[in-house]
C-alpha positions as CSV (number, residue, x, y, z in Angstrom):
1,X,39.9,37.6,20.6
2,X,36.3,35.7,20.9
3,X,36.4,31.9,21.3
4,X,33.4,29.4,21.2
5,X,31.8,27.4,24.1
6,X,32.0,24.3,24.8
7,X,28.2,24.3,23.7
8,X,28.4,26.8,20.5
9,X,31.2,24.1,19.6
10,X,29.1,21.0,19.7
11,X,26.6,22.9,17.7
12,X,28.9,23.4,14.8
13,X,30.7,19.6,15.4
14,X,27.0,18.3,15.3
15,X,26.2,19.9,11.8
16,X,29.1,18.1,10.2
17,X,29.0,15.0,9.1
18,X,31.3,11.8,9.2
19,X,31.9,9.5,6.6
20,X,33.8,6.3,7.4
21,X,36.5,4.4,5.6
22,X,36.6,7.9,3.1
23,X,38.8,7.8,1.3
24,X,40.1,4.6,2.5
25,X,39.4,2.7,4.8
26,X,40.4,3.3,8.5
27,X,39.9,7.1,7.9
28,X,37.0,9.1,9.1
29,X,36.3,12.1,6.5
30,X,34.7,15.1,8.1
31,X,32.1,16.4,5.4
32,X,31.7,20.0,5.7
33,X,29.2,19.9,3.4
34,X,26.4,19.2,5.8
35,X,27.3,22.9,7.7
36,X,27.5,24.7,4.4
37,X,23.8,23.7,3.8
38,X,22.8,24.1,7.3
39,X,22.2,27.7,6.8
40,X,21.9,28.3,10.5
41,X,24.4,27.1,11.1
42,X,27.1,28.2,8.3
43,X,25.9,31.8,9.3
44,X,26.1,30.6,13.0
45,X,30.3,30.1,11.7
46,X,30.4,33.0,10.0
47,X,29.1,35.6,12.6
48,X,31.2,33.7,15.2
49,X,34.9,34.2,12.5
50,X,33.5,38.2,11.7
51,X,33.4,38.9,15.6
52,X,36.6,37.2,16.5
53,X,38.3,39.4,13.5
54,X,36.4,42.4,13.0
55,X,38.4,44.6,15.0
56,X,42.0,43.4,14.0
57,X,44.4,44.9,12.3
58,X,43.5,43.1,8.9
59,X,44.2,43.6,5.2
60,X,43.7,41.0,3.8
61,X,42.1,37.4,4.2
62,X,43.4,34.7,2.1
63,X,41.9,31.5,1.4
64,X,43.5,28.1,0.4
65,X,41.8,26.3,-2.8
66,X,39.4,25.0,-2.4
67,X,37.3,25.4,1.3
68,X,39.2,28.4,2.3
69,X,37.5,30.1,-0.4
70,X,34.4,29.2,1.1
71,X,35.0,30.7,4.3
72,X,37.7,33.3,3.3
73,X,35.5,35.6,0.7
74,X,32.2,35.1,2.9
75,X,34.5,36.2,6.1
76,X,36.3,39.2,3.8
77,X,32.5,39.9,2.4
78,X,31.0,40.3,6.0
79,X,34.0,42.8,7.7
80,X,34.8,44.6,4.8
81,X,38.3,42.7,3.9
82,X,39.6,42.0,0.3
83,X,40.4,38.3,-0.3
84,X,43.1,36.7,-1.8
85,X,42.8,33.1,-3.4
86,X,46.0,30.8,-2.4
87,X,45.7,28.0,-5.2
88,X,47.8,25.0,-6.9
89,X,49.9,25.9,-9.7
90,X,48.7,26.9,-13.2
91,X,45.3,28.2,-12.2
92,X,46.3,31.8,-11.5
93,X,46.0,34.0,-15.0
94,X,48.8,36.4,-13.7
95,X,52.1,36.4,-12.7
96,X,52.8,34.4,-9.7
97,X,55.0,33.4,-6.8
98,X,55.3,30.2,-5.5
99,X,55.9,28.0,-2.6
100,X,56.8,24.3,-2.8
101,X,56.4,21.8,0.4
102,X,57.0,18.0,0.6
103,X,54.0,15.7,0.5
104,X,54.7,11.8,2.0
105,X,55.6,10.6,-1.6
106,X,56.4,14.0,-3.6
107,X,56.4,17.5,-3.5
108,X,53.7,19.6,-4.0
109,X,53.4,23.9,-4.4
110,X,51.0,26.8,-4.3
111,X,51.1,29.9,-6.0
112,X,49.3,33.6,-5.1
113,X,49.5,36.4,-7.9
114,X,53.0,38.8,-7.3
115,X,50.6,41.7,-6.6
116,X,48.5,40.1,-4.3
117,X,48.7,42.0,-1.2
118,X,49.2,45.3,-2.7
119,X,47.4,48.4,-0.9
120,X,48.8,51.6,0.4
121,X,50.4,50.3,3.4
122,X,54.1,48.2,3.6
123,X,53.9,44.6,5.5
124,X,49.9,44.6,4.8
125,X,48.8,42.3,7.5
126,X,47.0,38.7,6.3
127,X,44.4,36.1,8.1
128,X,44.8,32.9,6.4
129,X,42.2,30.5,6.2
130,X,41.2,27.3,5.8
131,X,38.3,24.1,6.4
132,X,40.9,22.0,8.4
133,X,44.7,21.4,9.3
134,X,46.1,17.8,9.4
135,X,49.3,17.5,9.1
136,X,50.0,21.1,8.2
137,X,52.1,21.0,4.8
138,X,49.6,23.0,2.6
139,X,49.0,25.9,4.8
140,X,52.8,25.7,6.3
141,X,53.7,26.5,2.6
142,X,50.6,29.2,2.3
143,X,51.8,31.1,5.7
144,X,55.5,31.1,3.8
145,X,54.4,32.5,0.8
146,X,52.3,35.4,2.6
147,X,55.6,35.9,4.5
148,X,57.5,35.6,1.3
149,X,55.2,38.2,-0.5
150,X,56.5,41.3,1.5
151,X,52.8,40.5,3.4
152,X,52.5,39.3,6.9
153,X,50.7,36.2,8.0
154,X,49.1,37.2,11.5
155,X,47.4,34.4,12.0
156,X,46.2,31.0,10.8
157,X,42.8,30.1,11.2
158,X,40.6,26.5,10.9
159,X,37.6,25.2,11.3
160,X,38.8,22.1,12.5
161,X,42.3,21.0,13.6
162,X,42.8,17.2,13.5
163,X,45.1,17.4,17.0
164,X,46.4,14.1,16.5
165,X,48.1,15.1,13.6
166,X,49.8,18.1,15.2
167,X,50.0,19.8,11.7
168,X,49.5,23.1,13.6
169,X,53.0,22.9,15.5
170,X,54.9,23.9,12.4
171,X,52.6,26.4,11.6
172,X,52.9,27.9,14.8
173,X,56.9,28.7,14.6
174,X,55.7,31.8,12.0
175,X,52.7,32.5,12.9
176,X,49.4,32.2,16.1
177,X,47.0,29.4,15.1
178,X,42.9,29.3,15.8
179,X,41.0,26.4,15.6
180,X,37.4,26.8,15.8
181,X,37.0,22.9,16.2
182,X,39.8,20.6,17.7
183,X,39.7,17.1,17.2
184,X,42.2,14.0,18.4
């Protein structure tokens, strides 16, 4: 599958934006919302994620709440995927299934609609999405509950992986990770 260069990469790492000491200090908070109004560059993103998985065996992309809605629908939009919203509990209207993982002080759970991945084909086969992995509990939890849904996760993708964090590790016992951006 279609990886950036070194260049394309500084492109999209230049249209995002840094914000010190947010949101406290000692932490630098990478604003994505500089890329999503760059439209060059957003589209730049999106052409980039649509060639990479155009021609893979993919039902369905799934987005966590709230950025991996951003680039999940627009990337299910542009190949011709349905998307499937991964979100915290009590915001889906339907029944639900639901996966819990442990925060640093608590626990914390998303939830997908039980019929979520239903088409005419058994183990449908799932992209999951997202802005950014740090330490990797939310979309840990997300590539369970595909799993957990009679779906498979094939693979888990980011815009930017914080390295340092190594949140990808754990995700990468179920299932292949891509980071568009890495970052120590």
């Amino acid at each position: 599958m279609k990886e950036l260069n070194q260049s394309d990469k500084d492109y999209l790492l230049d249209s995002i934006r840094d914000i010190k000491d947010f949101p406290k200090p000692g932490i630098v908070f990478k604003d994505i919302t500089t890329l999503l109004s760059d439209a060059k560059a957003y589209n730049f993103l999106m052409d980039h994620l649509a060639d990479r998985y155009k021609n893979e065996d993919i039902d369905f992309i799934a987005g966590i709440e709230a950025r991996g809605f951003i680039f999940g629908a627009a990337l299910a939009a542009k190949i011709g995927n349905s998307f499937v919203p991964i979100r915290k509990p009590g915001k889906l209207p339907y029944t639900t299934i639901s996966e819990k993982y442990s925060l640093e002080y608590g626990v914390d759970e998303v939830e997908i609609h039980i019929d979520a991945f239903k088409c005419n084909k058994e183990n449908p086969k799932v992209l999951l999405i997202d802005d950014l992995i740090a330490t990797g509990g939310t979309a840990t939890a997300a590539v369970s509950l595909i799993n957990k849904s009679g779906a498979e996760c094939v693979e888990a993708c980011f815009l930017l992986n914080l390295t340092l964090l190594q949140g990808d590790k754990e995700i990468r016992k179920t299932t292949s990770v891509y980071s568009v951006l890495e970052l120590d």
